[in-house]
C-alpha positions, 0 to 999 in steps of 0.5 A, a space after each residue: 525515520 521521521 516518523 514518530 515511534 510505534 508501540 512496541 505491543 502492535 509488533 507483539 501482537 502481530 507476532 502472536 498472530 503469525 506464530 499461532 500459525 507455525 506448524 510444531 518444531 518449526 522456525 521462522 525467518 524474515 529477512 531486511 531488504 538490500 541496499 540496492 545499487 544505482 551505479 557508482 558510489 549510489 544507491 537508492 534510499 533504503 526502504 525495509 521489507 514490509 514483513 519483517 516490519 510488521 513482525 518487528 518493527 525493525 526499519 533498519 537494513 542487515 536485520 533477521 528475525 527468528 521466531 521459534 515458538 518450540 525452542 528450547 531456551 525460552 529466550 531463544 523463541 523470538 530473537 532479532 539479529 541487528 547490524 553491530 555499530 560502531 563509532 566510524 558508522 555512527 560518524 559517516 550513516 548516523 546512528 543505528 539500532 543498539 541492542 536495547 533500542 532494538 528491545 525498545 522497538 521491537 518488544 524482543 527481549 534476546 537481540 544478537 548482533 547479525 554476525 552471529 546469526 549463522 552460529 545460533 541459527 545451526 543450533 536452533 535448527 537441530 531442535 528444528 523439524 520445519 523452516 517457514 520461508 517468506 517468498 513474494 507471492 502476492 498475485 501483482 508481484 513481477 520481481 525480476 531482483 534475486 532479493 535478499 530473502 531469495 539468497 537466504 532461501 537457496 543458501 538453506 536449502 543447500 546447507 539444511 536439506 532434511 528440513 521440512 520447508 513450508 512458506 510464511 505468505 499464506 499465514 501473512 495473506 491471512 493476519 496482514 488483511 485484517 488490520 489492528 487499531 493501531 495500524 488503521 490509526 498510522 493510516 489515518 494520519 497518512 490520510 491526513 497528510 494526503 489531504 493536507 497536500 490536497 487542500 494545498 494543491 487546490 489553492 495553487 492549480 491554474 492554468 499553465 502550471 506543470 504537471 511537475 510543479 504541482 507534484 512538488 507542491 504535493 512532496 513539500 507538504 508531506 515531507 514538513 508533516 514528517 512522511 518520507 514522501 509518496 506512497 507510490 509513484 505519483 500519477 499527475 495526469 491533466 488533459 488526455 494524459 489521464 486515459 493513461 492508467 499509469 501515467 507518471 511522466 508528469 512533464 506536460 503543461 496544464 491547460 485552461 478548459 481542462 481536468 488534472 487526474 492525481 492519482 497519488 497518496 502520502 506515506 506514514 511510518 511504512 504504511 501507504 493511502 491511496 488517493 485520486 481526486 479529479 479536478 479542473 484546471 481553470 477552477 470550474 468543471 463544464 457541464 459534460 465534466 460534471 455529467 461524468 464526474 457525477 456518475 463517478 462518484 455515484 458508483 464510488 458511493 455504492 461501491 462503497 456500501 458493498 464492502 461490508 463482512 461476508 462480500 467476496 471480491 470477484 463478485 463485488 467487482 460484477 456488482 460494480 460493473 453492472 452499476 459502471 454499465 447502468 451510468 455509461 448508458 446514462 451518459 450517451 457512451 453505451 447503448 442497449 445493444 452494446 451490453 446485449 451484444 456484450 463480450 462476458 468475458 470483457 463487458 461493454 462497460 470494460 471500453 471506459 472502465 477497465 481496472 478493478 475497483 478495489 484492493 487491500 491497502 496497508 503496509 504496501 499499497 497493494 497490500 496483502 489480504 485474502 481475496 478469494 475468501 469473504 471479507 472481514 471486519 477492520 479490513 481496509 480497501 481502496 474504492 477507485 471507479 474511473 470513466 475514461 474517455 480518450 475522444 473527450 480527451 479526459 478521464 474521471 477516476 475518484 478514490 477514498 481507502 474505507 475501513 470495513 466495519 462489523 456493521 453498516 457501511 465502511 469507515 473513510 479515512 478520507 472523508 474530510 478530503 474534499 471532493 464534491 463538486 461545489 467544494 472543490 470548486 469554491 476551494 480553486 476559487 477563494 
């Protein structure tokens, strides 16, 4: 880990959450992430499942937790199994989790090695009437992998098939949305990497450079702030490339006259920011470019004081699109008859405007979070407007991660991130 430690009480805390949620005499299970295989002796770096993370804080693989509020021995309703050490791993991986570093890090008193998971889980669930499940149901997953959560779960119902089973997501859709003090503090510092990045990529961007080059200025600056690296898969998108969504080729050369989209973000401590800023390649925006960008940021703005206690996501993004259609009008790329003729299904504005504006972030950068109920204080939410237009051969899209308060307008984390554009430009230019 490069990041410094979490207390241990924001793991306590989110425990009590999710147990207050179990139904009577039931056990819950969460499984690490595996391994996964590239081809011979590799495999790609380990990256730790974001529920048992958040429970336990364990960022270790081969690692379970159990949680059974009702067990009979006190000391056996929360237990974390770890991977036993040893002097040869220690000499050839480093050094593991001991039992009293796994106490440490998790605030979990009974810690069991992982070999003797499969004893102690027969005896739990003999006083066990249900067993909580943690599937994937977050509504972008597209899991094609038999995880190791999945494997667990198969294996259960074969050996336990007159248990009860319910399922883990629906109680982590609910608590995961809404984040603790401490996690809005481990965002901000993954904002203010970002940032950092940012302001260092403004000084070295001109023309010439390559779409590569300037994502290595961007990992540079993360990792020497102890991040592993990019939230997500960085988007470097200069020219006509930034009317690709998802682009992250980033292999072409930059140009003199025209925009670079980066649509990236660091990552801290597991926790993910989501940043896009928009800038010129030659230092200075044309005046069509500034027309566009003008119009962006004023739907990011008002999007923004949209996302307050009470909004329901699917209506906050029609609000969005009416203000995206009144700023496409204005800009000469829709007229009256296109929005009288529209589509209600694909509005006009969809031509130059067609993903949504917002969405949890947290642990993943899509995170979980409840989004066909109103939304609640200390939620956090990406706002991401863009206006793209392939015959101009540029796309514009802003992005700022906003914490929603009790009262008034959200919190930004990434406030200090420049993005006017008479800060940019003087930035590019000193």
């Amino acid at each position: 880990m490069k990041y410094d430690q979490i207390d241990s009480k924001l793991f306590v805390k989110n425990r009590k959450k999710f147990t207050a949620y179990m139904r009577p005499k039931s056990i819950a299970v969460f499984n690490s992430n595996d391994i996964y295989p590239i081809g011979a002796d590799s495999t790609l770096p380990f990256e730790q499942d974001r529920d048992i993370f958040y429970l336990s804080g364990a960022d270790q693989e081969e690692t379970v937790l159990l949680l059974f509020p009702d067990a009979m021995d006190p000391k056996h309703r929360e237990i974390l199994f770890v991977r036993e050490t040893n002097d040869h791993i220690a000499v050839w991986e480093g050094a593991k989790l001991t039992k009293e570093k796994a106490t440490e890090v998790s605030g979990i008193e009974t810690i069991y090695w992982l070999s003797d998971f499969d004893k102690i889980f027969f005896d739990l669930m003999t006083e066990a009437d249900t067993i909580y499940f943690n599937t994937n149901e977050h509504y972008r997953q597209a899991v094609e992998t038999q995880t190791r959560e999945d494997r667990f779960i198969e294996k259960v119902k074969k050996e336990y098939p007159a248990h009860q089973w319910a399922k883990s997501n629906p109680i982590l859709q609910k608590i995961r949305g809404v984040k603790e003090p401490e996690e809005i503090a481990i965002m901000q510092r993954a904002c203010d990497i970002t940032e950092k990045g940012f302001r260092r990529v403004l000084g070295f961007v001109r023309p010439g450079v390559w779409e590569h080059e300037i994502e290595a200025e961007y990992l540079h600056e993360f990792i020497r702030n102890r991040s592993k690296g990019f939230a997500y898969s960085p988007i470097i998108a200069s020219g006509g490339n930034a009317n690709v969504l998802h682009y992250i080729e980033n292999n072409q050369q930059t140009k003199a006259g025209d925009l670079i989209l980066m649509d990236l973000a660091a990552e801290y401590a597991n926790y993910s920011s989501d940043m896009t800023r928009t800038i010129p390649v030659s230092g200075k925006f044309t005046e069509r470019q500034k027309e566009v960008y003008r119009a962006v940021l004023r739907v990011k703005d008002e999007a923004t004081k949209m996302l307050v206690p009470g909004t329901i996501w699917a209506e906050y993004h029609k609000e969005v699109g009416k203000l995206m259609t009144l700023e496409l009008l204005g800009l000469g790329l829709l007229d009256k008859a296109d929005v009288q003729n529209e589509d209600s299904e694909w509005p006009a504005y969809k031509k130059y405007f067609m993903h949504g504006t917002s969405h949890h972030i947290g642990l993943n950068t899509h995170d979980y979070g409840e989004l066909k109920t109103p939304m609640k204080a200390n939620m956090v939410f990406t706002v991401e407007p863009g206006i793209y237009i392939p015959a101009e051969g540029m796309g514009i899209r802003l992005e700022d991660d906003v914490v929603i308060q009790e009262k008034g307008e959200p919190f930004n984390l990434m406030r200090n991130i420049p993005i006017e554009i008479e800060e940019i430009e003087e930035l590019m230019n000193s």
